[in-house]
N, C-alpha and C positions, 0 to 999 in steps of 0.2 A: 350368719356365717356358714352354718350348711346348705343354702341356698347357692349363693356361692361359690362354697368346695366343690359343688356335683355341674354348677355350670361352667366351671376351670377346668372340669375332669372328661367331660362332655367336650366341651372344644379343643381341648388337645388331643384326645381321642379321637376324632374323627378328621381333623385338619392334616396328619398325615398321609389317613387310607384315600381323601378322594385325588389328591395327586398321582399318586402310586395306582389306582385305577386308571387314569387317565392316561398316566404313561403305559401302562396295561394296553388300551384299547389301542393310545396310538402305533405303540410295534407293533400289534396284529392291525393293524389296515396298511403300516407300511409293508411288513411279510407278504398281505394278499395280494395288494400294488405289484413288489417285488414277482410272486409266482404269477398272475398274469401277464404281466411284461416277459416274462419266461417263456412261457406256451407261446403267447405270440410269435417269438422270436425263434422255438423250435420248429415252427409250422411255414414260415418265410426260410431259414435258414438253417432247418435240419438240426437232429437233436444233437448234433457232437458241435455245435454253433459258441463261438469263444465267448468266454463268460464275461468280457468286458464290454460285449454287442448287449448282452440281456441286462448289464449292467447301469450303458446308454440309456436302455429303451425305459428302465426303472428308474434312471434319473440319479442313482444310487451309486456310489464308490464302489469298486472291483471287494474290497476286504468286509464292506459289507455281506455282499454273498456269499463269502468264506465263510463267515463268524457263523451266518445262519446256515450254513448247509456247507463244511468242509472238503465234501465229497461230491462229484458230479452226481452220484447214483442218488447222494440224499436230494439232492436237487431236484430228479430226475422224478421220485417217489412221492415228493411234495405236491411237484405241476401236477402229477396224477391225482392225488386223491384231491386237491384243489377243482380241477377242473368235475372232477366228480360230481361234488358235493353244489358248484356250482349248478350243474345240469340238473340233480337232484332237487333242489333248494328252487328251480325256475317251474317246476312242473306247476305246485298250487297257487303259488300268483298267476301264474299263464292260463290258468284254469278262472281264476279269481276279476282276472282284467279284459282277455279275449272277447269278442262277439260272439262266440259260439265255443262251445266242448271239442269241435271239429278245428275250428281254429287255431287252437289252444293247442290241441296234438300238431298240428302242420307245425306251429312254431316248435314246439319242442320238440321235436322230428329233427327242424331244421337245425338247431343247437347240439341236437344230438350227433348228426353231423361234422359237424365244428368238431366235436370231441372228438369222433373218430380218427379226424386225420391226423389232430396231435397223437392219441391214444396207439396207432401205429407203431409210428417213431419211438413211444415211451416204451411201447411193450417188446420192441427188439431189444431196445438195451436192456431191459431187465429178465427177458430171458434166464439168463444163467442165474440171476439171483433166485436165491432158494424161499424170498418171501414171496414172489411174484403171484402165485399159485393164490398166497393170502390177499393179495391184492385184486386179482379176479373175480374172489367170490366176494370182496369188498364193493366191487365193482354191480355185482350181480344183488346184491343184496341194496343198496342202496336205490339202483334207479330202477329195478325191474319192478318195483311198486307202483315209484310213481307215473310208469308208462302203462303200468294195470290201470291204475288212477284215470286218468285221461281217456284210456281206450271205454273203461267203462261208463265214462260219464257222458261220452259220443254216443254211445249203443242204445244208452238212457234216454237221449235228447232224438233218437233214431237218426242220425245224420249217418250211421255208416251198421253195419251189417254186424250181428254178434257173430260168436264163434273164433276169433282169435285173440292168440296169447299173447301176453307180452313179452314175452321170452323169444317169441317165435321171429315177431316183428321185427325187434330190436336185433336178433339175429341175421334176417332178411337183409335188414339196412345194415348190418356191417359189413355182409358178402358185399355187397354193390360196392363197399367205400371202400375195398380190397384193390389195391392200386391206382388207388385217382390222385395219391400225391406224388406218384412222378410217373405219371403218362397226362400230360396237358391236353391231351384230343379226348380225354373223359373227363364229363361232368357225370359222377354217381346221382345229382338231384334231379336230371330229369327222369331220372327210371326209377326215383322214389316216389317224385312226384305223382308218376304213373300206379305204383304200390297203392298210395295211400289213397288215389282215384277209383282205384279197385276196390276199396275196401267200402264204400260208399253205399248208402244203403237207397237204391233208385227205385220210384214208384213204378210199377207195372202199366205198360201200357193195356189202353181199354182196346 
C-alpha cells in the first residue's frame, strides 16, 4: 500500500509541472519569434512601422503584441535587448564552428552590423527615456566581452596583430554604420571590411 501511496503522489506531482513547462518554453520561443519579426520589420520600415506590419511578419494577432508589450517603448526595449543578447550568445558558437578565430570575428563583425542599423533607430526613440543610459551600459557590458573574446583568440591563432581593444573596434564599427540607414549610396561594410584587413597580422617580406 505504501508503494503505491508514493507512486500516486509521484505521478500527480509531476504530471502537472511538465505541461506548464512546456507551455513555459512555448511563450518564450513565441515572444523570441514575435521580437525578431520586430527588428526585422524596424530595419525595412522604420521604427515607428504599424504594429499590425510586425504583427504580419510574426504571424501573430495585433492584441497579441499588446498583451506582451502594451506600450510601443516596451516593445521597442525588448527588440533591444533581444537583439543584444542574440549578438552576444553568436560570438562562442562563431568561435566554436568557424575555420578560423579570424573568421569567427569577420562573422560577428558582420552581425554586429545588423545590430547597428536596428540599434540606431532603437536608440532615437529611447533617447528621452531615462532608462536608456541603463541600457547602454547593458549594451556595453554584454558583448564588449565577447568581442575581447574573438579578438583574442585571432591574436592567439596570429591571424591578425595584438594591440586592440574591444571597446575601440566596436566603437570604430559604429562610427562607419552612422548613417548607412538612410543614405543607400553607403555600404559602412566595405570600409569595415577594409578595418578588420587592417587589422591582419602579415608576414614581413624577405
Amino acid at each position: 500500500m505504501i508503494a503505491r501511496t508514493e507512486n500516486a503522489v509521484s505521478t500527480t506531482g509531476q504530471s502537472p509541472q511538465a505541461p506548464a513547462r512546456s507551455k513555459r518554453a512555448d511563450a518564450l520561443r513565441n515572444q523570441q519569434a514575435l521580437l525578431a519579426a520586430a527588428a526585422e520589420v524596424f530595419v525595412t520600415s522604420g521604427i515607428d512601422a504599424p504594429i499590425r506590419e510586425i504583427a504580419a511578419k510574426a504571424g501573430v494577432g495585433v492584441g497579441t503584441i499588446y498583451r506582451h508589450f502594451p506600450a510601443r517603448a516596451d516593445l521597442v526595449v525588448a527588440v533591444y535587448r533581444h537583439q543584444v543578447e542574440a549578438c552576444a550568445e553568436a560570438g562562442p558558437a562563431l568561435l566554436a564552428d568557424s575555420e578560423s578565430p579570424l573568421a569567427a570575428l569577420r562573422q560577428w563583425v558582420d552581425l554586429f552590423v545588423d545590430f547597428l542599423v536596428t540599434k540606431h533607430g532603437l536608440a532615437n526613440t529611447l533617447q528621452a527615456d531615462s532608462g536608456f543610459d541603463a541600457l547602454h551600459a547593458y549594451f556595453l557590458d554584454r558583448l564588449v566581452p565577447v568581442c575581447s573574446q574573438l579578438l583574442d583568440a585571432a591574436v592567439d591563432s596570429g591571424e591578425i596583430k595584438p594591440g586592440t581593444q574591444a571597446y575601440e573596434l566596436m566603437r570604430g564599427v559604429g562610427n562607419l554604420c552612422i548613417g548607412s540607414d538612410s543614405d543607400p549610396r553607403y555600404d559602412p561594410r566595405r570600409l569595415i571590411a577594409l578595418l578588420l584587413q587592417g587589422l591582419q597580422h602579415r608576414p614581413q617580406s624577405p
